[in-house]
C-alpha positions in Angstrom: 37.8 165.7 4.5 39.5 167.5 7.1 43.2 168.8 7.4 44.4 167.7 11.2 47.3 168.5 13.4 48.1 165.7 16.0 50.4 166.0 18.3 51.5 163.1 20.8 53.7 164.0 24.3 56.8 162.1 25.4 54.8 159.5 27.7 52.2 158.5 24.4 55.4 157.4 22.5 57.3 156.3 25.3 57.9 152.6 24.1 58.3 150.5 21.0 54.7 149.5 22.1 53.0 153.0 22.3 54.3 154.3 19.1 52.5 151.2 17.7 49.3 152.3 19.4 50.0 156.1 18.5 50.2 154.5 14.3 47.0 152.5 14.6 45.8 155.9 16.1 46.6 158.1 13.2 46.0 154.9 10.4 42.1 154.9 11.9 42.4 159.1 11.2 43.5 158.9 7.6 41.6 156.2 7.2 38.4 158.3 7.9 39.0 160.8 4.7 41.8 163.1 6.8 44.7 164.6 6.1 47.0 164.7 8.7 50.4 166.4 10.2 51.4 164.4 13.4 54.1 166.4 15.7 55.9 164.2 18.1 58.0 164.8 21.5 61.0 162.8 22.4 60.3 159.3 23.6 59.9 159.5 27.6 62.5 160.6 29.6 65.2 160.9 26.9 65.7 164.9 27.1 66.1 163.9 30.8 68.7 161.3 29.8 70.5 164.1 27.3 70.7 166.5 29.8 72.1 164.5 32.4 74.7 163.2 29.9 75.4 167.1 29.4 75.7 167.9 33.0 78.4 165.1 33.1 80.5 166.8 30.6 80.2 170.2 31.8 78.9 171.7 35.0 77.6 174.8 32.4 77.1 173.0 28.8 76.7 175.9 25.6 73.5 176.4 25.2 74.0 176.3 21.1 75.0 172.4 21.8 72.5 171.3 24.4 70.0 172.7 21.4 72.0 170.3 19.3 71.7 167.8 21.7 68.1 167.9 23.0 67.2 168.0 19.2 68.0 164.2 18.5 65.4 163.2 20.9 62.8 164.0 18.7 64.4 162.4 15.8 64.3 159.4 17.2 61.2 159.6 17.8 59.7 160.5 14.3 61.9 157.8 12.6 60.3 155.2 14.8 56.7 156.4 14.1 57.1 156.7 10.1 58.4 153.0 10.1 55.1 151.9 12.4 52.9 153.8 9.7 54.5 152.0 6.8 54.6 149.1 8.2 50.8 149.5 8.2 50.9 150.2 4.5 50.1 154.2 5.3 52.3 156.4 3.7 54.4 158.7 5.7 57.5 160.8 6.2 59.7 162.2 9.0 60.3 165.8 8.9 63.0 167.7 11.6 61.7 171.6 12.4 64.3 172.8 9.6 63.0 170.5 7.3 59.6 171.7 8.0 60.8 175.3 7.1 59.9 176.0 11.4 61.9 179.3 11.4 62.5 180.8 14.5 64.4 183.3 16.7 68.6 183.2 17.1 67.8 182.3 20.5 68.8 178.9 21.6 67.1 177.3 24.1 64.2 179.2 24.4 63.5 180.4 20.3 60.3 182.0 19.2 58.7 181.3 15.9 58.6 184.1 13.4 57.1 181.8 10.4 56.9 178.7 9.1 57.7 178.0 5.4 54.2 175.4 4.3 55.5 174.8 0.8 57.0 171.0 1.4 54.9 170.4 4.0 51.9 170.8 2.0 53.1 169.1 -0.8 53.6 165.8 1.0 50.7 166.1 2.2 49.1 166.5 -1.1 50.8 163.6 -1.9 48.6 161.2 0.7 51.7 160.9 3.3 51.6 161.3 6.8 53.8 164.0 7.8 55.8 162.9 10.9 57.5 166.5 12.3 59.6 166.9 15.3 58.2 168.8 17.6 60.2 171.4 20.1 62.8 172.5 17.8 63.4 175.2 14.5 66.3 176.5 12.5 67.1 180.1 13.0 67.7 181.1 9.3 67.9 179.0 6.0 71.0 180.9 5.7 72.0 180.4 9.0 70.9 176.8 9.7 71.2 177.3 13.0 69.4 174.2 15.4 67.0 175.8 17.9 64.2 174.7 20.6 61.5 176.2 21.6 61.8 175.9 25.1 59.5 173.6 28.3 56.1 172.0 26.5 58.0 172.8 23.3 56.1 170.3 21.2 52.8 171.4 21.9 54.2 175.1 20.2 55.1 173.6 17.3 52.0 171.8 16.6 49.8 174.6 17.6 51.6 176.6 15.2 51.8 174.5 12.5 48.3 174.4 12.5 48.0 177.7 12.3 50.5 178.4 9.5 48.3 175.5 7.3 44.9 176.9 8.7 44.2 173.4 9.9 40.6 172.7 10.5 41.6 171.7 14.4 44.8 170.7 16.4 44.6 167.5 18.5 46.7 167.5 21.6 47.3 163.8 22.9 48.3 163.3 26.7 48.3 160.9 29.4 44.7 162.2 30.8 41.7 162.6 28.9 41.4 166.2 28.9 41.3 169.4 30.8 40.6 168.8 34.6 39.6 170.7 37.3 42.6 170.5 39.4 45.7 168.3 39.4 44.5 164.7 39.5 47.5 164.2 41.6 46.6 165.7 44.2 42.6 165.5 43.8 41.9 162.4 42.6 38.1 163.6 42.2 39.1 166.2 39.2 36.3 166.7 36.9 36.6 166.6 33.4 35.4 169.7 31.2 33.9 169.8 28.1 35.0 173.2 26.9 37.1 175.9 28.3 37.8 179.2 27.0 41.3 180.6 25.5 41.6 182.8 28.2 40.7 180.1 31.0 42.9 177.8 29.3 46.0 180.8 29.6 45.4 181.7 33.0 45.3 177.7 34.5 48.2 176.7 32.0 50.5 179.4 33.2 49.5 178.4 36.8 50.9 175.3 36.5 48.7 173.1 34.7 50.8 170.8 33.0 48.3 169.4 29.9 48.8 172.4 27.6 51.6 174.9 27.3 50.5 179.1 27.3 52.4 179.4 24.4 50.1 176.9 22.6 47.5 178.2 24.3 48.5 181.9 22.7 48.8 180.9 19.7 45.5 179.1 19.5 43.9 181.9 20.2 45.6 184.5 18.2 44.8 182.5 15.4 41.7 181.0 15.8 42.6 177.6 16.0 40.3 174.9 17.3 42.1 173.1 20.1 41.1 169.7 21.7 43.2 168.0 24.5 42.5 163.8 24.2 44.1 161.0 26.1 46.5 158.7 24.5 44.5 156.0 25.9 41.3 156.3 25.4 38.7 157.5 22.6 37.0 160.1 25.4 36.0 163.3 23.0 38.5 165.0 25.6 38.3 168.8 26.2 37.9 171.8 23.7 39.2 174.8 24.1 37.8 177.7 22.4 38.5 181.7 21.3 37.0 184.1 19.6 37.3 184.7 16.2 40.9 186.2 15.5 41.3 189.5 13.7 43.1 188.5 10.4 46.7 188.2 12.2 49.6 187.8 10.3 51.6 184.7 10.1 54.7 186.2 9.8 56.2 186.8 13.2 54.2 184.5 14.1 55.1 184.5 18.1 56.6 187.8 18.6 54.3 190.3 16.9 51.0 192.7 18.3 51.5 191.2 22.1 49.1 194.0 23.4 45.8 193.9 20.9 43.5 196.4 22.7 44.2 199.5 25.4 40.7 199.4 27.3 39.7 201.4 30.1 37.2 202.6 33.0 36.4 205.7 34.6 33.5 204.5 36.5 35.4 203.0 39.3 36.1 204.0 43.2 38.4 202.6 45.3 38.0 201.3 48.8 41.1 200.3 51.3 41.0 198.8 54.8 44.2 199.4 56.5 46.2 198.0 59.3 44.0 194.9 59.7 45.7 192.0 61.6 47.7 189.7 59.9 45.5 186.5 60.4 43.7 183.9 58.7 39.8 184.7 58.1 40.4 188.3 58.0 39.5 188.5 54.3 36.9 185.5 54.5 34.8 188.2 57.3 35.4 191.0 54.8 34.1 189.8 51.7 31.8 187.5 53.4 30.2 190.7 54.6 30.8 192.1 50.7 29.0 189.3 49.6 26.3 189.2 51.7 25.6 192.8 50.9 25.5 192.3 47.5 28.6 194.4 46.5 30.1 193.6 43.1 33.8 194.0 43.7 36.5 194.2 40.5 40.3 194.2 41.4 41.0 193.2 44.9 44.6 193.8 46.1 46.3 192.7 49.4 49.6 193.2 49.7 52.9 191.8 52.1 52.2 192.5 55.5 54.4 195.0 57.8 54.6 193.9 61.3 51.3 192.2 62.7 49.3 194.3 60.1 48.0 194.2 56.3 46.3 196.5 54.0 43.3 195.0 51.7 41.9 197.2 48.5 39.5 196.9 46.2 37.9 198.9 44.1 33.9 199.0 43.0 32.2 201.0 40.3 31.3 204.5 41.5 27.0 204.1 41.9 27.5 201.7 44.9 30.7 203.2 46.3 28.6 204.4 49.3 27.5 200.8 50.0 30.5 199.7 49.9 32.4 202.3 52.4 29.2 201.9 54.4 30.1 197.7 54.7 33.3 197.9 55.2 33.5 201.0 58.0 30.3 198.7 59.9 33.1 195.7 60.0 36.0 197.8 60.5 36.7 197.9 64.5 35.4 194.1 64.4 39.0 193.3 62.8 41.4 195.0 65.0 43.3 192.6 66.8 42.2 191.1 69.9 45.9 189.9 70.9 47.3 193.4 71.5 45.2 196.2 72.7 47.5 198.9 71.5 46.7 198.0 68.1 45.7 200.6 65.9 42.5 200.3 64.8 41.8 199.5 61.0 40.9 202.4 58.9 38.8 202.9 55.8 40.4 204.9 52.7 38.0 206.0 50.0 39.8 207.1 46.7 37.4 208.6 44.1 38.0 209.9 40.9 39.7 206.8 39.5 40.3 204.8 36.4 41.3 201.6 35.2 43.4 201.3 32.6 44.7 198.4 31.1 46.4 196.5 28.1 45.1 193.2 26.7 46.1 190.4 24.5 47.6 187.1 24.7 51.2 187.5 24.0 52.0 188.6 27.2 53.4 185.4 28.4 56.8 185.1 29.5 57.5 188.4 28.1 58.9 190.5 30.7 58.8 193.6 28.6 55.7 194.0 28.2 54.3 195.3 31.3 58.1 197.0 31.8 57.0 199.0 28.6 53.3 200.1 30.3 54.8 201.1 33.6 57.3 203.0 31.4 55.3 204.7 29.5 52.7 205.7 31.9 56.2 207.2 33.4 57.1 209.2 30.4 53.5 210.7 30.5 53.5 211.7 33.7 50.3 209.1 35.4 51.1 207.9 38.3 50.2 204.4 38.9 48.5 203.8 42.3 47.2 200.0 42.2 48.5 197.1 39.3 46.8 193.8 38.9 48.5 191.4 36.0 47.1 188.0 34.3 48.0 186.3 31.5 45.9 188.4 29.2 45.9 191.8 30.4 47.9 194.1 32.9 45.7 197.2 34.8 46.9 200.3 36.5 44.4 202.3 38.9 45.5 206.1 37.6 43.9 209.1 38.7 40.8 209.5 36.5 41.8 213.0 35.3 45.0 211.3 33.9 42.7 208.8 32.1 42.9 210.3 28.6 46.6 210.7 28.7 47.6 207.2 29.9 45.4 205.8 27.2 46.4 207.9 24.4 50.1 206.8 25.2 49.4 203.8 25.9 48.0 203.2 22.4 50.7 204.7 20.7 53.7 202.9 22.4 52.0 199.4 21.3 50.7 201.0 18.3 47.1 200.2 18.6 44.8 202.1 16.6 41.3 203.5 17.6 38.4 201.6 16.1 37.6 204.5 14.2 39.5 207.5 13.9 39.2 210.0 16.9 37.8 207.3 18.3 38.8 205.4 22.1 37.2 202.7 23.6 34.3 203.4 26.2 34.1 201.3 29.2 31.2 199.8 28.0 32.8 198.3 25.1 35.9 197.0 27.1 33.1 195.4 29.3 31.7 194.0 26.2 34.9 193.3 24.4 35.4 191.0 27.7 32.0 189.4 27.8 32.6 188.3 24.3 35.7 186.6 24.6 35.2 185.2 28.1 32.0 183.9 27.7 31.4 181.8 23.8 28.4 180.2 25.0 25.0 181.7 26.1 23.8 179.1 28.6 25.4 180.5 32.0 29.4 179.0 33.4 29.9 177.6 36.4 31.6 180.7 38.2 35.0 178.8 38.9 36.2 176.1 36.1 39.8 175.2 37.7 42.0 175.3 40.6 45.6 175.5 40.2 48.6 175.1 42.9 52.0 177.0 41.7 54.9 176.2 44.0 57.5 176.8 41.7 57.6 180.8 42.8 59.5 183.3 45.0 58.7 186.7 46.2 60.8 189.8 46.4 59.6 192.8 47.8 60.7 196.1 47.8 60.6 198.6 51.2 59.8 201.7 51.1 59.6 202.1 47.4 59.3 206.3 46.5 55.6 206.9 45.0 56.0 208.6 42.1 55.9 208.1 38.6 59.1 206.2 36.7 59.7 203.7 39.8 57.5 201.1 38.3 58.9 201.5 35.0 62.7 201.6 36.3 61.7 198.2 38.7 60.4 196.0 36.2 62.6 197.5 33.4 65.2 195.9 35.3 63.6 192.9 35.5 63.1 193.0 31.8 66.5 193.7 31.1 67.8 190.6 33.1 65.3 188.5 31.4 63.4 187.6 34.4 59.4 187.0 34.2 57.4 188.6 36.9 53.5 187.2 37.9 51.6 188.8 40.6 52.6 192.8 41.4 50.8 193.8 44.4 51.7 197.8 45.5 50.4 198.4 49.1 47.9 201.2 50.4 50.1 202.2 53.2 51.8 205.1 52.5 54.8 206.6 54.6 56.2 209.6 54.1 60.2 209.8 54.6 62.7 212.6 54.6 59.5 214.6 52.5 58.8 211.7 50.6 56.0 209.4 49.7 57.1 205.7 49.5 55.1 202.6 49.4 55.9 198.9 49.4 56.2 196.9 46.4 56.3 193.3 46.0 55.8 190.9 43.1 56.5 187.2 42.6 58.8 185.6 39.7 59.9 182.4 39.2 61.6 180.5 42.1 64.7 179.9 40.1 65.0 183.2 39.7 65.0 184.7 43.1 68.2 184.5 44.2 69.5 186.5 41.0 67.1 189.2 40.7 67.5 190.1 44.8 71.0 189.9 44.4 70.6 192.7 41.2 68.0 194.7 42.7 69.9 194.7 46.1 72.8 196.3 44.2 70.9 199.0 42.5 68.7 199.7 45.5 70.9 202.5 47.4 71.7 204.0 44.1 67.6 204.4 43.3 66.6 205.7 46.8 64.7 202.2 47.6 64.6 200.4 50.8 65.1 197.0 52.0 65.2 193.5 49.0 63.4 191.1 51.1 63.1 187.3 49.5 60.2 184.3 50.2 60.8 181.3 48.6 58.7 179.2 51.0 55.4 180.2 48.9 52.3 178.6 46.9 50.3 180.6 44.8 46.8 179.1 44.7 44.4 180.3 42.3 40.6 180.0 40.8 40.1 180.6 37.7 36.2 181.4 35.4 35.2 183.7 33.4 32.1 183.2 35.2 33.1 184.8 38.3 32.1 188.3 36.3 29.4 190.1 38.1 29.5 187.2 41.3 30.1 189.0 44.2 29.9 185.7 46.4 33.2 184.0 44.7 35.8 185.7 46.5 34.5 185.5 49.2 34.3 181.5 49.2 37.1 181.4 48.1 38.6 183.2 51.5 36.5 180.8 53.7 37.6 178.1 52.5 41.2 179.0 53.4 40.2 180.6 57.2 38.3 177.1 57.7 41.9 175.4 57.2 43.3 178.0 59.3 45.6 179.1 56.6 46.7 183.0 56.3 46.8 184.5 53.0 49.8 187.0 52.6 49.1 188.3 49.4 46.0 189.1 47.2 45.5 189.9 43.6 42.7 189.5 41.0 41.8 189.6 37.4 38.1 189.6 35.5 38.5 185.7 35.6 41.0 184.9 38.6 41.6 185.9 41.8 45.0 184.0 43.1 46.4 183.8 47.0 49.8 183.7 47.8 49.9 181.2 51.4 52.9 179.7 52.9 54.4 176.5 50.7 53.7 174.2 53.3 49.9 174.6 53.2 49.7 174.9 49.1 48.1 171.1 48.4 46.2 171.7 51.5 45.1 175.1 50.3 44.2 173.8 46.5 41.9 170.8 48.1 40.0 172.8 50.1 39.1 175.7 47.4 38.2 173.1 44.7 36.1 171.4 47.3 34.5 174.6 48.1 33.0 175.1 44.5 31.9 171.4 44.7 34.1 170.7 41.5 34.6 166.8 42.2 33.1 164.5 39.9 32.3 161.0 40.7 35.3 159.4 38.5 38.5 159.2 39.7 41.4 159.6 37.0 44.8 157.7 36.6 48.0 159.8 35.8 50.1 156.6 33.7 53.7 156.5 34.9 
């Protein structure tokens, strides 16, 4: 007998008629020899319904009352599905999040979970009922009694973590398609369906966009260990599974909010290689990496940043034994990219930087946690390292430091998130980080397809920063800020070129948050800007981020590469670069996103022959 969490979105219970469906669903379950916990959204559109009713009232409704509000929706919903299960002759009962003992943050509208109190829960369950809980919503305190919700995709938290919290055998996500797809079937009809995904896959394409699972259930599956599959409503296809590693004996208490950072990992064995002033064009990167490729040059963090007049930088960086390969193919293709247009162009140059290290912090509760990376940048500040490249992803953020600040960064690094060596004295090589990687990226032995998804995020802005001063601390003041205002950032891309002003270094930044925070955070750095020395605030809210994402691009050189051509063939100009072990994503102009996310997913010849059906 097994112990299952279900949990069944707002368009699976969306009628008198699907709840119905969603009882002769869990009856068939039980019926099997299972125990089982089913968590429940609101029925439809109702939160939409509540929240227009708010808006009505007030033009700025309290956030403790919309919490209130938003709440019943739920309730509804797991009355309805008790009565369908006893009217089946299955025994069941309706639980709210306080009833559950869900206790969370004293932060309404967007609560964390710090624990969840199992004793009634399992007790019914003991009992032979079907426990019916609202999903999306907590109490703050049993003193306080506080209502709270979790926040967008809500539901899927709560289940995740319930089954967690009762070390459920495996948690059951029901939607409206059968599983993890390629891309959006929206917009590619020809999606293919995936057997199994990775935890770390499943983070980076769910905080891309990818509406079927939430990161923060994503997170907390892996954390925990908890066996995820994503099913259709609809269907009995044996959906998608999504996998981890085994997890390292967490505790349940602060459930959401404790050990974001689990590792510090770095590399000394790295170079890095820049190609400046190239024009401003599409197919510039396809031709360099094409080239890459072709030369069989294993590339790690790629970086390009915003352009500045007709001209961008590109960076990457390689490990140090083919470093002369590497400057060799890039110098050889070099005057090939200077721009035909204008022959006072200046030529493209080659930068080698030797003497270079990775550093980087790792784990999965990173996500929507602006203070995480604020706290690196800080603290590689307070010790002095100077960071000279940044790449971020949902599981880990890396800094390019010099290498002979390599041991210092780390050693603080592992102090402010309180990591401890594996043995004492002890830091990680490279070759276990490269291991530690392998291991989680990559459960199975038979090889991965190099790319598993596409995903297509229009919902950002960019900001970026002129003339920024390089040194250490302005990182750490930049995103601390950021922090501090509550604002999430994604993609930080710092560019090569430096310019040197009044006697001072200074570099452009730029970094992309969520388009509904743009405005805000220009208007708040623009304020503190003269104060700090930095130059102009400079906001894009006409982008798409398009991204691939695999952890079997490790160790391809080819992927990138493809990826670029298949933007050049559209014509479409990529402004902005910046990759992880298992994404690279492309910042292009809004109107060519869908465009952009067809082609690439066409590209790795992802379609499958089925086409699949969104319901309305």
């Amino acid at each position: 007998m097994a112990l299952i969490v279900q949990k069944y979105g707002g368009t699976s219970v969306g009628s008198v008629e699907r709840i119905q469906a969603v009882a002769q669903r869990v009856y068939k379950t039980v019926k099997a020899g299972n125990s089982l916990v089913v968590v429940v959204s609101a029925m439809g559109k109702t939160t939409d319904g509540l929240v227009k009713l708010a808006n009505e009232i007030s033009s700025n409704p309290n956030r403790r009352e919309m919490d209130m509000l938003l709440s019943t929706g739920e309730q509804v919903t797991i009355a309805l599905l008790s009565m369908a299960l006893q009217e089946l002759g299955q025994p069941a009962i309706s639980m709210t999040g306080a009833q559950v003992g869900i206790v969370t943050e004293a932060e309404h509208s967007r609560a964390r979970i710090l624990h969840i109190e199992t004793t009634r829960l399992t007790r019914h369950i003991n009992e032979g009922k079907v426990v019916v809980v609202a999903g999306f919503q907590g109490t703050s305190s049993a003193k306080e009694m506080e209502i709270t919700t979790l926040g967008r995709g809500g539901s899927d938290t709560s289940a995740v973590a319930i089954a967690a919290a009762l070390r459920a055998n495996f948690c059951e996500i029901y939607t409206d398609v059968p599983g993890i797809l390629t891309t959006d079937p929206r917009l590619v009809a020809e999606a293919q369906l995936m057997d199994s995904i990775t935890c770390n896959e499943m983070l980076e394409l769910a905080s891309l966009g990818a509406k079927v699972l939430h990161p923060r259930a994503v997170e907390i599956a892996r954390n925990y260990g908890v066996p995820l599959v994503v099913r259709s409503s609809w269907t009995d296809h044996p959906g998608t599974w999504v996998t981890s590693a085994i997890p390292q004996g967490r505790s349940l208490i602060n459930l959401e909010i404790a050990c974001p950072v689990d590792h510090v990992e770095f590399d000394i064995d790295q170079a890095k290689v820049a190609l400046l002033r190239v024009p401003d064009k599409p197919g510039v990167a396809a031709r360099l990496f094409g080239e890459i490729s072709r030369q069989k040059v294993d590339v790690d963090l790629i970086i390009q940043s915003i352009h500045e007049g007709n001209s961008n930088d590109i960076a990457f960086t390689v490990t140090t034994p083919i470093l002369k390969r590497a400057e060799a193919v890039t110098a050889a293709i070099a005057p090939a990219l200077r721009s035909q247009s204008n022959p006072k162009f200046d030529e493209a140059e080659v930068m080698v930087k030797n003497n270079i290290a990775k550093v980087s912090i790792a784990g999965a509760g990173m996500i929507g946690r602006p203070g995480v990376a604020a706290k690196m940048f800080a603290t590689l500040a307070e010790a002095g390292v100077n960071i000279q490249m940044i790449s971020t992803s949902e599981v880990k953020v890396s800094c390019v430091v010099n290498a002979a600040e390599c041991d210092r960064a780390v050693s603080a690094l592992r102090s402010a998130f309180e990591i401890e060596a594996k043995s004492k004295g002890e830091l990680l090589t490279p070759n276990s980080c490269r291991d530690a990687i392998n291991r989680v990226s990559t459960p199975h032995s038979s090889p991965t397809p190099p790319v598993r998804g596409v995903a297509l995020d229009l919902n950002q802005a960019r900001l970026a920063i002129r003339q920024l001063p390089d040194q250490p601390g302005m990182a750490a003041k930049l995103f601390g800020l950021l922090a501090q205002h509550n604002i999430s950032v994604d993609m930080i891309i710092q560019s090569q070129r430096c310019r040197v002003i009044d006697g001072v270094p200074r570099r452009d930044i730029a970094f992309t948050v969520s388009r509904m925070d743009g405005e805000s955070a220009k208007e708040m750095l623009t304020q503190v800007a003269a104060e700090l020395g930095w130059g102009e605030v400079v906001l894009d809210s006409a982008i798409a981020k398009v991204s691939i994402v695999g952890a079997g691009m490790v160790g391809q050189p080819g992927v990138a590469a493809k990826m670029f051509e298949a933007l050049a063939q559209e014509q479409i100009n990529i402004q902005m670069i910046a990759t992880s072990e298992i994404k690279i994503s492309c910042v292009v102009a809004q109107e060519q996103g869908v465009k952009a996310l067809q082609a690439i997913h066409a590209a790795f010849e992802l379609a499958g022959s089925d086409k699949f059906v969104v319901p309305a």
